[in-house]
VOGU-3710 file (C-alpha; in Angstrom, 3 decimals, decimal comma):
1> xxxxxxxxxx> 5,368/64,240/-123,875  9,302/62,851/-124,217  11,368/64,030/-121,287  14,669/63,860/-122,580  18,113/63,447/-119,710  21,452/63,475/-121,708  24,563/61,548/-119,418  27,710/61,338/-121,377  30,513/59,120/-122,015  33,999/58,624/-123,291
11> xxxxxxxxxx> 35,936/56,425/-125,955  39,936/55,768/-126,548  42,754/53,801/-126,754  42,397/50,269/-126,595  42,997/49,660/-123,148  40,628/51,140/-121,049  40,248/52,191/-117,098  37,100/51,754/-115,142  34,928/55,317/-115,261  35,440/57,131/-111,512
21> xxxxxxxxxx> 32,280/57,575/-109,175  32,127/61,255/-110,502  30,540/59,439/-113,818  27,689/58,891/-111,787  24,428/57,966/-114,312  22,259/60,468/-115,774  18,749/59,842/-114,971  15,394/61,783/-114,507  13,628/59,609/-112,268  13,078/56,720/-114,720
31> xxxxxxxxxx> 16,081/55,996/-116,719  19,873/56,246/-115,721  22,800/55,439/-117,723  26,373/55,735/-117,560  29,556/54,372/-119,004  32,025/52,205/-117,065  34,835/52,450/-119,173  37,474/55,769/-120,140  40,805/55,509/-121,638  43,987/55,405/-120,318
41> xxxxxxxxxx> 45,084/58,526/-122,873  42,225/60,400/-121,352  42,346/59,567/-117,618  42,974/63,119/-116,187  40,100/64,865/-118,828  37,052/65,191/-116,615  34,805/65,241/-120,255  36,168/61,846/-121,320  34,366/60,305/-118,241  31,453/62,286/-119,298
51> xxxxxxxxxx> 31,027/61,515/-123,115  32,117/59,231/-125,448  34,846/60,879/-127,389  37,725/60,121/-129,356  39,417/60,022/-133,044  40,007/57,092/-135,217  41,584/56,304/-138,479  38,870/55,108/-141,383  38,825/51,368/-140,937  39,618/51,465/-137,300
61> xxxxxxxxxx> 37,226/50,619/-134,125  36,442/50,669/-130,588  34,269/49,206/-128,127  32,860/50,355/-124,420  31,049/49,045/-122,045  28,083/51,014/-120,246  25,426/50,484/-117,811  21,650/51,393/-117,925  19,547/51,594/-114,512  15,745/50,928/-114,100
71> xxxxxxxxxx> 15,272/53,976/-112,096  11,538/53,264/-111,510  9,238/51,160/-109,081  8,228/48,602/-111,544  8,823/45,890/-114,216  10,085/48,190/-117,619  11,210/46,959/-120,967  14,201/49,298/-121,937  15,094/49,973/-125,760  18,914/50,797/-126,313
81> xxxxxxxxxx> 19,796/52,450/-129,739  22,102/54,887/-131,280  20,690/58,180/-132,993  21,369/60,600/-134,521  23,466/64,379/-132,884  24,362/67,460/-134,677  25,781/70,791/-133,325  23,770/73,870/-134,179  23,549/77,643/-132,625  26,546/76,522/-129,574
91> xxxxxxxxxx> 24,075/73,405/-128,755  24,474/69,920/-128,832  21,366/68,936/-130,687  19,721/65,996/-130,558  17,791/63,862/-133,733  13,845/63,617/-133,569  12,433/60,107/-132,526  14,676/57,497/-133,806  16,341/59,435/-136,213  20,062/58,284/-138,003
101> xxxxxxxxxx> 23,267/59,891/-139,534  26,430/58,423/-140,370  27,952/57,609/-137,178  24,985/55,848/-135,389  25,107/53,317/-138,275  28,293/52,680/-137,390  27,141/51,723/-133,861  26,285/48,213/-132,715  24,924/47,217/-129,623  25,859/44,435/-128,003
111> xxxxxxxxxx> 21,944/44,182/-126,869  19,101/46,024/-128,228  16,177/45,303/-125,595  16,169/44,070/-122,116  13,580/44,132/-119,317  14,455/45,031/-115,911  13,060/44,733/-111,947  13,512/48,088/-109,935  16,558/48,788/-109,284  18,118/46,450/-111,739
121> xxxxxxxxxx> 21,233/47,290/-114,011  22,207/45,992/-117,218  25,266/46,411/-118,923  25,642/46,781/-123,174  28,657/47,177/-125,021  28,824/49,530/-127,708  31,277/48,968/-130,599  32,210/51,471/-133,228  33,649/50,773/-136,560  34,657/53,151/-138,837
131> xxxxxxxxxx> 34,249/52,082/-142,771  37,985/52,749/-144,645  36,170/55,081/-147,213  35,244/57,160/-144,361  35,824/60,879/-144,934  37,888/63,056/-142,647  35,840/65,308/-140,068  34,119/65,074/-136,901  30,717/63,668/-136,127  27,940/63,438/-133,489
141> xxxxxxxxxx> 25,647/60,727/-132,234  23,923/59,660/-129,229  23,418/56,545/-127,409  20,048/56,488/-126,015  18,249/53,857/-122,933  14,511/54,131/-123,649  11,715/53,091/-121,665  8,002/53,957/-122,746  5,162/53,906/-120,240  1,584/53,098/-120,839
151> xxxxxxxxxx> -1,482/55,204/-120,552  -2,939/55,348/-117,078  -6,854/55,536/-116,380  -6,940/59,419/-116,498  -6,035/59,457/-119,795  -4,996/58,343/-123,046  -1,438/59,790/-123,062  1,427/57,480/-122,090  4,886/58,653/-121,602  8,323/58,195/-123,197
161> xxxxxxxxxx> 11,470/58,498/-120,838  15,103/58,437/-121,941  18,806/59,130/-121,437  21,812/59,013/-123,541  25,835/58,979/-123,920  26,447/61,587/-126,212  29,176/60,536/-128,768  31,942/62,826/-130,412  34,127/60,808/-133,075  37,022/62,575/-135,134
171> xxxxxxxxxx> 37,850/60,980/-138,077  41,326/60,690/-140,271  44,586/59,749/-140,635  47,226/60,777/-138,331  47,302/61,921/-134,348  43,981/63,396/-133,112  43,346/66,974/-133,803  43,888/69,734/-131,379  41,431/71,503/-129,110  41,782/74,627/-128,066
181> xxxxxxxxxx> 39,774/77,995/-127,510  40,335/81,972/-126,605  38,204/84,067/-124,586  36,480/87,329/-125,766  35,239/90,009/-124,002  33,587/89,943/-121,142  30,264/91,986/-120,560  28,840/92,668/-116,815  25,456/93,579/-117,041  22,208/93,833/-114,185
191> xxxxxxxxxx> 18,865/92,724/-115,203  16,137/94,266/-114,117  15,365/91,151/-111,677  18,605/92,997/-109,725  20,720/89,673/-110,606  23,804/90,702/-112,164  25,386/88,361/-115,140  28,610/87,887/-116,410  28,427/87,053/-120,503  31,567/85,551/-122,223
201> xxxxxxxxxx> 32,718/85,254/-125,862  34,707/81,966/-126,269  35,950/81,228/-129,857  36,776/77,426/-130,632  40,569/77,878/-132,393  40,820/73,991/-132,567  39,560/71,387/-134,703  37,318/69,380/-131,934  34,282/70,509/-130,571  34,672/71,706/-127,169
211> xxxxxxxxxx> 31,898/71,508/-123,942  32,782/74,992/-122,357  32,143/75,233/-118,628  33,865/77,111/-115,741  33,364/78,764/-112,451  34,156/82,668/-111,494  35,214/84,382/-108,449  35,097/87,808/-107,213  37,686/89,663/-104,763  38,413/92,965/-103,846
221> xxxxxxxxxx> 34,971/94,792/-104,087  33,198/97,166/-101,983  34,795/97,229/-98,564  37,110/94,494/-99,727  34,183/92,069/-100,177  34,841/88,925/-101,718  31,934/86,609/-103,418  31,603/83,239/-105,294  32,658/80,343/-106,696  29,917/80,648/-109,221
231> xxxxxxxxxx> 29,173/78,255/-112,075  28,483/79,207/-115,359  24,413/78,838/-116,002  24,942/77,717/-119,265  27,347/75,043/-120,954  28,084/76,172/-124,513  28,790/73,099/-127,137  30,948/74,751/-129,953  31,755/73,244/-133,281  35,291/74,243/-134,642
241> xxxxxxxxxx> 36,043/77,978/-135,816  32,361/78,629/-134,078  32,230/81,371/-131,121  29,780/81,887/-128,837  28,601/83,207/-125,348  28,629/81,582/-121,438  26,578/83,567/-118,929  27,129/83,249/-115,365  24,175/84,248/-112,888  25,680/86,076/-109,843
251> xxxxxxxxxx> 23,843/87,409/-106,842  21,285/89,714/-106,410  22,883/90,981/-103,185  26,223/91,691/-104,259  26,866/95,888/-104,199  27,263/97,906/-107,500  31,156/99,015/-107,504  34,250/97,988/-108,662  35,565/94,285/-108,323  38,618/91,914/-109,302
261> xxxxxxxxxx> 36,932/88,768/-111,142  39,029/85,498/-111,495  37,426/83,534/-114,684  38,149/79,880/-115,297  37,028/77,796/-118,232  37,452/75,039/-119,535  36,390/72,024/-121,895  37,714/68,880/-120,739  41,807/69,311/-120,426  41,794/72,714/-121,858
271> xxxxxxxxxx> 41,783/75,222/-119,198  41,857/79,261/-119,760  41,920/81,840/-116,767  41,571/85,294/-117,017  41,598/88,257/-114,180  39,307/91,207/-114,765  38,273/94,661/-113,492  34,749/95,038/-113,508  32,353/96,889/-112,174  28,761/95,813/-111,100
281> xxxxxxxxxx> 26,122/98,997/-112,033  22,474/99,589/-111,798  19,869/97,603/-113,819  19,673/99,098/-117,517  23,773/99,240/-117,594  26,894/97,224/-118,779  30,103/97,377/-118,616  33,028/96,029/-120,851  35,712/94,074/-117,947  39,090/95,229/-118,310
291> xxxxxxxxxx> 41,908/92,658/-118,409  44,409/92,761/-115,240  47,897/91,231/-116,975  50,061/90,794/-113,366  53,687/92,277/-113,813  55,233/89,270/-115,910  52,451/89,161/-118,128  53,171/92,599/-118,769  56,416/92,778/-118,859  56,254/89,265/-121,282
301> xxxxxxxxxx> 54,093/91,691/-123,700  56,272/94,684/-123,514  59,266/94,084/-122,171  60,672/93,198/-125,520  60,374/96,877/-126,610  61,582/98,305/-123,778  65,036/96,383/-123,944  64,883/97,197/-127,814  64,408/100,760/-127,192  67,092/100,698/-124,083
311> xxxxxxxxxx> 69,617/99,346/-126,529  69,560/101,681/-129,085  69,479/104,746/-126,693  72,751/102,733/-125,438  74,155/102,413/-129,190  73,640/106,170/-129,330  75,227/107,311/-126,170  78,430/104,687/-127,359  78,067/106,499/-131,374  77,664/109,852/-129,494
321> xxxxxxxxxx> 81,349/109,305/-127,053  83,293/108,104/-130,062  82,823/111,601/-132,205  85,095/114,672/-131,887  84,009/117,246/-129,550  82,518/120,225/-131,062  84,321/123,552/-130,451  83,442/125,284/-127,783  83,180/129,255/-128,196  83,124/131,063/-123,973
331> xxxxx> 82,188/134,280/-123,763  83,011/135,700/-120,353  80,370/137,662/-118,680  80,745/141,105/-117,756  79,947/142,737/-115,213
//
């Protein structure tokens, strides 16, 4: 059976910055990997420590330098290959065996195979070239540190363990893209399990594909209860124009009733917040939150009319002033 552990990694700019502890290697036991290089442009985006990402002109490359662990207690031969990545239903997807596209052939590995004591590292450099034919878009690939155990005397079955630096690669002329997304609505349901979950619709409006993740808070609830931070359970990989949903798992304990939720996500540099009014029901319920816009945000969104509409009540009163006075007719009142 493959067990499959996906780190990730970033590409850039030439000139390069060593990755921060919080790149820590991806491992499941066996295999760890991680990259020990980010760019400069991309020092403050938490996802470019995390993958390899970045957009190049056709005929253009770049090179970065990564480490792979023997996480095991023995003597392992490690393979280290690029495959094959694709983005399908808000996943990053991942080619079978040894598969290929178009950007893993444009990968080359600085060393292929290397056998390592427990505990020992090895570092590879990874180059990528793009042809000058290439055609403009984005593309997917993986990395991959590989290390296939043998049968053992209870059966027949051996085992193959691996991790990987996922790779995202824009291609074409000119600066990179943009990446940006909205939020949707937000749905607050309760399973029957009691555990209530917030579900998000994110649309990708850029031309990258974005990693969204985020955290939510809740304030103001039942007897001014106050819960959280909770991370989202899932991590939704969206290709451009593509939407999809991020669910975050709350607390079985937390009352039914109304609450104030604080929603952050974000996908590397890109950050969205949102405050909502929602309110946490029985199991077989949900609920549609309610945006909270604070007083600028309102008056940002309709302030505009209400200056337009003061004016011209002011351009009447003025019109009104500058006419003749109608005749007056008094009728005294008798008595």
């Amino acid at each position: 059976m493959t067990h499959l552990v996906m780190a990730i990694a970033a590409l850039g700019a030439a000139v390069v910055i060593p990755s921060p502890p919080a790149a820590a290697a991806a491992e499941d036991g066996q295999v760890g990997i991680r990259l020990l290089e980010a760019p400069v442009a991309r020092r403050d985006d938490p996802r470019a420590h995390m993958y390899i990402v970045d957009h190049l002109a056709p005929g253009m490359r770049i090179s970065r330098l990564f480490e792979v662990i023997n996480r095991t207690d023995e003597r392992r031969e490690f393979d280290i290959y690029a495959g094959a990545a694709s983005l399908e239903n808000d996943e990053f997807v991942y080619g079978k065996d040894r598969e290929t596209n178009e950007l893993s052939s444009w990968v080359t590995l600085s060393k292929t195979k290397d056998t390592l004591d427990p505990g020992e590292t090895v570092q590879v450099e990874a180059t990528i070239v793009v042809p000058k034919q290439a055609s403009r878009g984005e593309r997917y690939a993986v990395i991959w540190a590989e290390t296939r155990a043998a049968p053992d005397k209870k059966g027949n079955i051996g085992a193959i363990r691996r991790a990987g630096i996922r790779v995202y690669l824009s291609v074409g002329p000119g600066g990179e893209p943009i990446s940006s997304f909205d939020i949707g609505q937000v749905t607050v349901s309760r399973g029957d399990d009691g555990v209530p979950r917030i579900s998000t619709l994110v649309h990708n409006t850029g031309e990258r594909a974005l990693d969204i993740n985020g955290t939510l808070n809740l304030e103001d609830g039942p007897g001014s209860m106050r819960a959280g931070p909770y991370r989202l359970a899932t991590v939704t990989t969206l290709a451009p124009g593509a939407s999809g949903i991020v669910v975050a798992a709350l607390d079985a304990k937390l009352p039914d009733g109304a609450w104030r939720l604080d929603l952050d996500l974000a996908s590397g540099t890109v950050k969205r917040h949102l405050d909502l009014a929602v309110t946490l029901q029985p199991p077989g319920l949900s609920m549609v939150g309610t945006v909270i816009e604070n007083w600028w945000g309102w008056f940002g969104a309709g302030g505009a009319l209400l200056v337009a509409l003061a004016f011209a009540a002011l351009l009447l009163v003025r019109r009104r002033r500058r006419q003749p006075a109608a005749a007056v007719t008094y009728r005294p009142r008798h008595l």
